[in-house]
C-alpha positions as CSV (number, residue, x, y, z in Angstrom):
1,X,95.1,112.0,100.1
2,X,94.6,108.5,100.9
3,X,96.7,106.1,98.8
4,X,95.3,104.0,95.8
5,X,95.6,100.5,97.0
6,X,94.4,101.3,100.3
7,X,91.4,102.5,98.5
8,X,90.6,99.6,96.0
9,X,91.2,97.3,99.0
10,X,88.4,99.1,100.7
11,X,86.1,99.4,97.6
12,X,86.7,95.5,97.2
13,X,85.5,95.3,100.8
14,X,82.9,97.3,100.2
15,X,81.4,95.7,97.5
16,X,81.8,91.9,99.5
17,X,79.6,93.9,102.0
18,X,77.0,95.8,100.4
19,X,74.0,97.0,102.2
20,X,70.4,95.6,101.6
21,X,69.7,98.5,99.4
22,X,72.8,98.5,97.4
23,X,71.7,94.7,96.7
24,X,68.2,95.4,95.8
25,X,69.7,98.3,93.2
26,X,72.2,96.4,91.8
27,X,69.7,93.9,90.6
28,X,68.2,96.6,88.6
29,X,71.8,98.4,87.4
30,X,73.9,95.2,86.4
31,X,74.6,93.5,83.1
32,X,73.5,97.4,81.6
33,X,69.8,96.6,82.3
34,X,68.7,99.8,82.6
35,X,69.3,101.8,79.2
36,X,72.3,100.0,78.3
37,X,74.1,101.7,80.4
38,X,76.8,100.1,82.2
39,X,77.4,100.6,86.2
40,X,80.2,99.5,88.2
41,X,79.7,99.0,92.4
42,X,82.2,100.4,95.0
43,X,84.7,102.6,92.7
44,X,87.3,104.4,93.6
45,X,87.1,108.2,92.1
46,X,90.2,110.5,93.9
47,X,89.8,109.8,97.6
48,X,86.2,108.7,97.4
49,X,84.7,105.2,97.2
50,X,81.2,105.9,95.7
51,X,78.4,103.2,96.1
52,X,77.4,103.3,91.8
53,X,78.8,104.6,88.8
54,X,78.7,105.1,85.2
55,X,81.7,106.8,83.5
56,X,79.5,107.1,80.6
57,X,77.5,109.3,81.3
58,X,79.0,110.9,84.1
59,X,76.7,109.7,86.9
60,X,77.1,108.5,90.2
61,X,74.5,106.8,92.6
62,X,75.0,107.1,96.2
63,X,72.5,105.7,98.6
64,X,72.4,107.1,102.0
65,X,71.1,105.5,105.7
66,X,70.7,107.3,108.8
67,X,74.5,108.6,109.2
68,X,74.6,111.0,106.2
69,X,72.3,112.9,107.8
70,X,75.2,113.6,110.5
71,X,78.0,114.1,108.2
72,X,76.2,116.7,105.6
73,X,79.8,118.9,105.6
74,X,81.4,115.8,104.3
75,X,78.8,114.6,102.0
76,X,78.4,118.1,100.4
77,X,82.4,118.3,100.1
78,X,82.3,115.3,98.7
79,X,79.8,116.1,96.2
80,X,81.8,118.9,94.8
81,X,84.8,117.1,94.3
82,X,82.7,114.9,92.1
83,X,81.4,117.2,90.3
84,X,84.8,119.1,89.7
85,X,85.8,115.9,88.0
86,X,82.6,116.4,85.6
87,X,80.2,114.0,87.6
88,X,76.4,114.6,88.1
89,X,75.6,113.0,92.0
90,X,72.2,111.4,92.2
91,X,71.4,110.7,96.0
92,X,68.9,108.4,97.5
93,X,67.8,107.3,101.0
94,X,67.9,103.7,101.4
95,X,63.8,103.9,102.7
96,X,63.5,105.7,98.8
97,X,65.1,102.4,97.1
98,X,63.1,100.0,99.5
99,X,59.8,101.5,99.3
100,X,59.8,103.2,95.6
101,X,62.2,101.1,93.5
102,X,60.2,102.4,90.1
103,X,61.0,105.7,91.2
104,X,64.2,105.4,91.6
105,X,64.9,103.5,88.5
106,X,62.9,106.2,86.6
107,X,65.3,108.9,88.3
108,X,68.0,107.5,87.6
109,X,67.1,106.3,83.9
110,X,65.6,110.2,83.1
111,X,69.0,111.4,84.3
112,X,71.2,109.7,82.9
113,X,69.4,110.4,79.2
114,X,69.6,114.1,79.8
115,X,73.2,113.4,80.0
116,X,73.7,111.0,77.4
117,X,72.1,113.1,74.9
118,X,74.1,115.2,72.3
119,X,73.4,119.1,73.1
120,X,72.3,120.9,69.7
């Protein structure tokens, strides 16, 4: 387990150096624009750094370039620690955020009010 410093050193790092498409969807996510909902950029969650969050609702946002498509055995473990710790995983390629940003936004906004909602 890597150690908690180490990690918001590297989120803080992360978040200086953001990709193009992390940019471009932050725009969108920051200040609560989209449903009031509040995001925060390059979080630490156990030994993960994820690229978005909301702890409320339980969402995360990761955007993915070429390399994920190498490293599916760590994305998908990854993924179910997340979820173990009661998150839903939205995942986007970066060409998706570029070339559809509406889409995207709709995504993410229809998911996150499935999970806001109260269940009857």
């Amino acid at each position: 387990m890597k150690d908690q410093k180490s990690l918001t050193t590297k989120a803080r790092s992360l978040r200086n150096n953001s990709t193009e498409a992390e940019r471009l969807l932050w725009r969108y996510l920051r200040r609560s624009q989209l449903e009031g909902i509040k995001f925060r950029r390059q979080q630490a969650i156990e030994e993960y750094i994820v690229d978005l969050v909301s702890f409320y609702p339980k969402v995360i946002i990761e955007l993915d370039g070429s390399q994920h498509a190498d490293n599916r055995d760590y994305d998908e473990q990854r993924d179910a620690c997340l979820r173990r710790n009661g998150f839903t995983v939205l995942r986007f390629w970066n060409n998706e955020v570029f070339e559809n940003i509406d889409g995207v936004l709709e995504a993410i906004r229809a998911h996150c009010l499935v999970l806001a909602s109260p269940t009857p």
